[in-house]
C-alpha angles and dihedrals in degrees: 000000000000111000124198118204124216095265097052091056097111094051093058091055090067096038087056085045094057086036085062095039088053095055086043097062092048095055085046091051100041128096121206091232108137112091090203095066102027098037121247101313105041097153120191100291126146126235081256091159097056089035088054094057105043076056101051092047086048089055091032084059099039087058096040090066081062109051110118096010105128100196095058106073128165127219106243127163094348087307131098105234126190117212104247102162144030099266086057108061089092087067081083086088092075086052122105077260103077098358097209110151087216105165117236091259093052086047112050075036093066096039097055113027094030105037115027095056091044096049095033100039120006093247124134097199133220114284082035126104117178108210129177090224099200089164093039117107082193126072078203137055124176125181144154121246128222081258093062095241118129111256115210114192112186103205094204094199097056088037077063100045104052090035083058090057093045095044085055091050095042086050097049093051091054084044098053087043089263099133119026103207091184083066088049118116090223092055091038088061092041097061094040085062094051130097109236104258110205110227120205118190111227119217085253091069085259123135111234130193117204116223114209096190131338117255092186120357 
């Protein structure tokens, strides 16, 4: 087992991120071509649900190192907004990051009626259509029907695509001491939650951990 001590915490938050980003490619690359996994018409469709949610955690992670942080603000509706909160961490993708120009109302839009019930339960709700968008230049399209309600398409290639730009840039500014994710809210409340885990360096450069009885094993 692969144990990351406090201080390489940081470092496991981007190794999750490429992790992620890993997984993601494969869903993105892959065609639903064998009959014997996908039934007797599988067609050439990509795993776009999976794919979907490895990205909106990506970009759900990459907001949440810059909640509370009041020198990082994003343009939105004319205006420069901090994220402050939770629900806000997908306004990222106005950032130079992703450089999307996504109004307030697309955004929190996409948060809490895309991918929450995607990532939560599975669920693409009603006004939502997930395409793999192989010919789109958007990850997002928005529209209104002939029935005036608002039409969001999420184009997961492209989604992948412009996530994997951001992801580099947003590596290479933690890398160059850019963004300190051990002064991040998010990381701050994680390690108030944790139990203090005693480290002990071996004689081969490892970290080890002394137990003194299993509770569950």
């Amino acid at each position: 087992m692969t144990v990351f001590p406090e201080d390489a915490r940081p470092n496991f938050v981007i190794a999750s991120l490429h992790e992620m980003w890993f997984l993601a490619n494969y869903a993105v690359n892959y065609r639903k071509e064998d009959k014997n996994i996908w039934g007797p018409t599988p067609g050439n469709g990509i795993l776009g649900i999976g794919a979907a949610i490895l990205l909106f955690s990506i970009i759900d992670t990459m907001g949440s190192m810059f909640r509370g942080n009041k020198e990082f603000s994003i343009p939105i509706d004319r205006r420069n907004v901090p994220i402050t909160k939770t629900s806000q961490h997908f306004y990222i993708l106005n950032s130079r990051y992703f450089g999307l120009g996504l109004s307030k109302v697309d955004l929190d839009k996409i948060y809490q009626s895309i991918r929450s019930p995607l990532v939560h339960n599975s669920i693409i709700p009603a006004g939502v259509l997930l395409d793999p968008g192989e010919d789109e230049r958007l990850p997002f399209n928005i529209s209104i029907t002939t029935a005036n309600q608002k039409l969001y398409i999420v184009n997961v290639i492209p989604l992948f695509h412009l996530t994997s730009s951001a992801l580099s840039a947003f590596q290479n500014d933690f890398k160059n001491g850019v963004i300190d994710l051990e002064k991040s809210i998010a990381y701050q409340e994680i390690m108030r939650k944790d139990v203090p885990t005693l480290f002990m360096a071996h004689e081969d450069g490892t970290l080890r951990v002394e137990i003194k009885e299993w509770i569950l094993k």
